[in-house]
C-alpha positions as CSV (number, residue, x, y, z in Angstrom):
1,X,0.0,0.0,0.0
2,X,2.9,2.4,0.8
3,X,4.0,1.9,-3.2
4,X,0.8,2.4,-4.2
5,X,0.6,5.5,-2.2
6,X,4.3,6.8,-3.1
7,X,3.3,6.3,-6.8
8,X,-0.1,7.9,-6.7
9,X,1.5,11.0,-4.8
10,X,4.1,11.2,-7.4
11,X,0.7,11.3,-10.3
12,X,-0.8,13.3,-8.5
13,X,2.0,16.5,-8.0
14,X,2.9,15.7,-11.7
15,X,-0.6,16.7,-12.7
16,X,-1.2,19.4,-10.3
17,X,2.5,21.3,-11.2
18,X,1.7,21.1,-15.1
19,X,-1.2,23.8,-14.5
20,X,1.0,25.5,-11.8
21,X,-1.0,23.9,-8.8
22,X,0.4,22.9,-5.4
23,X,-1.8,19.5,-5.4
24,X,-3.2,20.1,-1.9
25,X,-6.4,18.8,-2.6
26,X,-5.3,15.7,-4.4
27,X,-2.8,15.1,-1.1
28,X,-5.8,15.1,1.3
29,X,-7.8,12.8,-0.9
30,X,-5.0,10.5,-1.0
31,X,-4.5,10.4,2.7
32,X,-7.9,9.9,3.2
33,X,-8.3,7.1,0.7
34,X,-4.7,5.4,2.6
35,X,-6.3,6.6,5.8
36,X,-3.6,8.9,6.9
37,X,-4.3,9.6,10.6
38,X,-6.6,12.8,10.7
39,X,-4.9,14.9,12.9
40,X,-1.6,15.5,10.6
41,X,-3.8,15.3,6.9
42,X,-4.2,19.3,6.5
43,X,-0.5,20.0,7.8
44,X,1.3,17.2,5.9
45,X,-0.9,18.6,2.6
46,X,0.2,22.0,3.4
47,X,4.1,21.3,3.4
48,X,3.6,19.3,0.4
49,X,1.8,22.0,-1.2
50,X,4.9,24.5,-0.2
51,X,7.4,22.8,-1.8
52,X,5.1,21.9,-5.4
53,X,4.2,25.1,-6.0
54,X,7.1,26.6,-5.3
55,X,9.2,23.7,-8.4
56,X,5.9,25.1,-10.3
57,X,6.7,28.9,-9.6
58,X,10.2,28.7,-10.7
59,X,9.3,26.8,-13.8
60,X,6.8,28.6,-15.1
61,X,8.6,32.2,-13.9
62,X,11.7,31.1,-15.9
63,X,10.0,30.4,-19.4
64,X,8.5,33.7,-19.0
65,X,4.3,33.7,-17.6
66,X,5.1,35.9,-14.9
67,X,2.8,39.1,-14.0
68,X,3.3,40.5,-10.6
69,X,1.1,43.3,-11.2
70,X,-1.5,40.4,-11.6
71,X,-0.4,38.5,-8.1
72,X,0.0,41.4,-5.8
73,X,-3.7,42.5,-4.9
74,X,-4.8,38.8,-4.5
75,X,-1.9,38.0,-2.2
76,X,-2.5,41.4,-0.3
77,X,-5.5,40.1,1.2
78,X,-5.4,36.4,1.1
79,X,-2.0,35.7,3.0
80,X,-3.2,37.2,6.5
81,X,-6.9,36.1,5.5
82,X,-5.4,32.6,4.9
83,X,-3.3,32.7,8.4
84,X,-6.6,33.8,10.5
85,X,-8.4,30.8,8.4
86,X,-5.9,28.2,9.6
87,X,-7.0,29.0,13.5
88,X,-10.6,28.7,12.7
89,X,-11.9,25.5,13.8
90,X,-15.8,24.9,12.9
91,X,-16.8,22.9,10.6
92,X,-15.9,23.5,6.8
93,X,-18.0,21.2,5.2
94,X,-20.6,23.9,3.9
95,X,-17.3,25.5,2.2
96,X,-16.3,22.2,0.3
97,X,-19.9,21.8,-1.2
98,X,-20.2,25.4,-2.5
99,X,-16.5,25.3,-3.1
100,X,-17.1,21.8,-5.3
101,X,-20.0,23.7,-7.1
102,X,-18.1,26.9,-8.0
103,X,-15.4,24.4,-9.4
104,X,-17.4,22.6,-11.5
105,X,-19.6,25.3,-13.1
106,X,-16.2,27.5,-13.8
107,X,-14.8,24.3,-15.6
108,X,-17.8,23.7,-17.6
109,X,-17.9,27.4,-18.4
110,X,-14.0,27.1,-19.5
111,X,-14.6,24.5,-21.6
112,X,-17.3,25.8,-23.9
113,X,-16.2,27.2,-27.3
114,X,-15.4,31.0,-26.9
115,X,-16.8,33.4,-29.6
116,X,-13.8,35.4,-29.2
117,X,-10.6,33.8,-31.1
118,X,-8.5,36.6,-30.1
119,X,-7.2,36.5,-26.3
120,X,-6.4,39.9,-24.8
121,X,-5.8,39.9,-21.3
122,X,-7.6,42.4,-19.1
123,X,-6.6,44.3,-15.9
124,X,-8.3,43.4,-12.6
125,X,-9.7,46.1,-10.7
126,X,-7.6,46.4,-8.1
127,X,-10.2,46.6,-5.2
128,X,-12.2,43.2,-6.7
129,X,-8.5,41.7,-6.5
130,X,-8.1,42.4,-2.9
131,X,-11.8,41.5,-2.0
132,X,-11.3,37.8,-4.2
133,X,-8.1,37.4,-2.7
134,X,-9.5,38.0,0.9
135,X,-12.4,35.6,0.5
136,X,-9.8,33.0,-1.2
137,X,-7.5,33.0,2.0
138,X,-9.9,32.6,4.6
139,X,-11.6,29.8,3.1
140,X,-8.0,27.6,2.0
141,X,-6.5,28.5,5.5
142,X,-10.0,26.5,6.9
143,X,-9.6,23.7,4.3
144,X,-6.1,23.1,4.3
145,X,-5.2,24.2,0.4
146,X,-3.2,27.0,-1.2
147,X,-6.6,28.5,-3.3
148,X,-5.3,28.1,-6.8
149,X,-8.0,25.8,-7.8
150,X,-10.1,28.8,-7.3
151,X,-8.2,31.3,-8.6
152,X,-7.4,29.9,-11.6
153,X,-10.8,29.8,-13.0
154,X,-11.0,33.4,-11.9
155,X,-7.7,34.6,-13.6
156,X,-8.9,32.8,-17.0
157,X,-12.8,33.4,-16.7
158,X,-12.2,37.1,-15.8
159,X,-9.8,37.1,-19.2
160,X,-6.9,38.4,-16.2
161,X,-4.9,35.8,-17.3
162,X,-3.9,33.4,-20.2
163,X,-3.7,29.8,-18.8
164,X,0.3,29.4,-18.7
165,X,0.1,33.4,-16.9
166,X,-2.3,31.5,-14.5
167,X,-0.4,28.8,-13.8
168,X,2.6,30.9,-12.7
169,X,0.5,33.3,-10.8
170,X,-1.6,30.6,-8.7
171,X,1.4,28.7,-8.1
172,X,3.4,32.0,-6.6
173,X,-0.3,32.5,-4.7
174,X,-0.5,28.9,-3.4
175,X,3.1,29.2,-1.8
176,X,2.4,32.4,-0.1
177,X,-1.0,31.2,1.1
178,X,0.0,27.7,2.3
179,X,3.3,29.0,4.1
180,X,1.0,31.4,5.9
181,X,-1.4,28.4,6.8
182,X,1.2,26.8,7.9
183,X,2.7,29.4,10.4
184,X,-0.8,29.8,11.1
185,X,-1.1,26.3,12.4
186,X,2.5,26.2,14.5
187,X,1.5,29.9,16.1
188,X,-1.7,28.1,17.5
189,X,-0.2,24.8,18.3
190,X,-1.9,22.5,15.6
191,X,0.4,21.8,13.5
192,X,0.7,17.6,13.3
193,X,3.1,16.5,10.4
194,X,3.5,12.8,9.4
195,X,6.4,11.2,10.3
196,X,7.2,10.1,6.7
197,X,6.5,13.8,5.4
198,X,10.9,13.8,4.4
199,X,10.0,11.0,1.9
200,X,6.4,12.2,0.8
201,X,8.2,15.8,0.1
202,X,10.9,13.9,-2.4
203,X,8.7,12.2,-4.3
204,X,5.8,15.3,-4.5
205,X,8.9,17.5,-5.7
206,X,10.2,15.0,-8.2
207,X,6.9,15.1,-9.8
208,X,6.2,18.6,-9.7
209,X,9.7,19.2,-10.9
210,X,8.4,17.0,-14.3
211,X,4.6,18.3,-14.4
212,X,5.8,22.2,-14.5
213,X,8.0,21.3,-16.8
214,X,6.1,20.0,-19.3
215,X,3.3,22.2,-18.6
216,X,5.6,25.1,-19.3
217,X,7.8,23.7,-22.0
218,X,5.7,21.0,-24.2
219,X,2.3,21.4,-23.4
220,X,-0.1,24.4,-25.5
221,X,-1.8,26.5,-24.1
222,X,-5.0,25.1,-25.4
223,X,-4.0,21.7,-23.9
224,X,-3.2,23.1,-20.9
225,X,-6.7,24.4,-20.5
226,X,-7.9,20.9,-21.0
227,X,-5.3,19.2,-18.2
228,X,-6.4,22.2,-16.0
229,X,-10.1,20.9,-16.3
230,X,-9.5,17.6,-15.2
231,X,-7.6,18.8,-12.5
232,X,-10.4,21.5,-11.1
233,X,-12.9,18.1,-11.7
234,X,-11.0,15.8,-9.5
235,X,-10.6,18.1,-7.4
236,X,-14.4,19.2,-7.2
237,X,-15.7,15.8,-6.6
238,X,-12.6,15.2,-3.9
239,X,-14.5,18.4,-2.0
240,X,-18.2,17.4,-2.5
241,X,-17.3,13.3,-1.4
242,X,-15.2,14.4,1.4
């Protein structure tokens, strides 16, 4: 069972990286499926998360999808919004459902033909950004993920972003957010990590390493779109089962 689950991991980060995702989501449904003790699943996700999206960042940053002017107003709000949502302790389960919806409508909506051929990104409004950002933070600090499965919709929906601009800007976001969540959990004495997190952290970075890197490199941007679909779906119907 522990190849099975050192392989699926690996799958998993690979898949998640190639659309500049930290794989949080996919990590939690794994440990839940290998029945990962409870206390340490949103933690261990979180560190795994960290170190994905940060192989993803770098990746995507050095073939050139970078747009700080983009990033900055979302991570304005949602890094302290995602600390205070890492020290709130009700019961999230209402967020997972809506969240789950949200996912699944923004992916059917991505995949329907657009009438416009030609892609022009847009600015955000600056203010929207913040708000977004803020709402994004506090409700992945209570989950236990880094928010780019719901930004990324946003980014490419909104026409902020293409998909490969996305990718580098959520993955930037989902660092920042889960290293907040994290510091979150060790200022308020929750934080539980596995005790095999070393070896879970080798094999998540090897296959972020590769996913980016295809995503980035040899993937289109059209393709991309398609490969972030799945990944918003699995990761909808993870939410809505859990």
């Amino acid at each position: 069972m522990d190849i099975i689950f050192i392989i699926s991991l690996f799958i998993v980060a690979y898949l998640y990286a190639s659309v500049g995702h930290g794989g949080a989501s996919g990590y939690l449904a794994l440990m839940a499926l290998f029945m990962v003790a409870p206390a340490v699943m949103k933690s261990s996700a979180l560190v795994l998360n960290v170190f994905v999206s940060l192989i993803a960042f770098v990746t995507f940053y050095r073939s050139g999808y970078f747009r700080w002017r983009v990033l900055l107003p979302f991570v304005i709000s949602s890094v302290p919004f995602s600390f205070l949502g890492a020290n709130i302790s009700i019961s999230p389960d209402i967020y997972r459902k809506i969240l789950a919806l949200c996912l699944a409508l923004a992916t059917v909506k991505m995949l329907l033909p657009s009438q416009n051929t030609s892609y022009q990104s847009k600015t955000p409004n600056y203010v929207l950004s913040l708000l977004i950002g803020g709402a994004i933070g506090l409700v992945s600090g209570m989950i236990g993920i880094g928010g780019g499965i719901i930004l990324s919709p946003i980014l490419v929906l909104s026409r902020w972003a293409d998909v490969k601009e996305s990718a580098c800007i959520s993955s930037a976001f989902i660092f920042l957010n889960s290293s907040a969540a994290l510091f979150g959990l060790f200022t308020s004495h929750t934080l539980a990590i596995d005790s095999r997190i070393a070896l879970w952290v080798v094999v998540a970075f090897l296959g972020g390493l590769t996913g980016s890197y295809i995503g980035a490199n040899k993937i289109s941007s059209r393709g991309l779109k398609y490969f972030l679909s799945v990944v918003l779906i699995f990761a909808a119907i993870k939410l809505y089962l859990q």
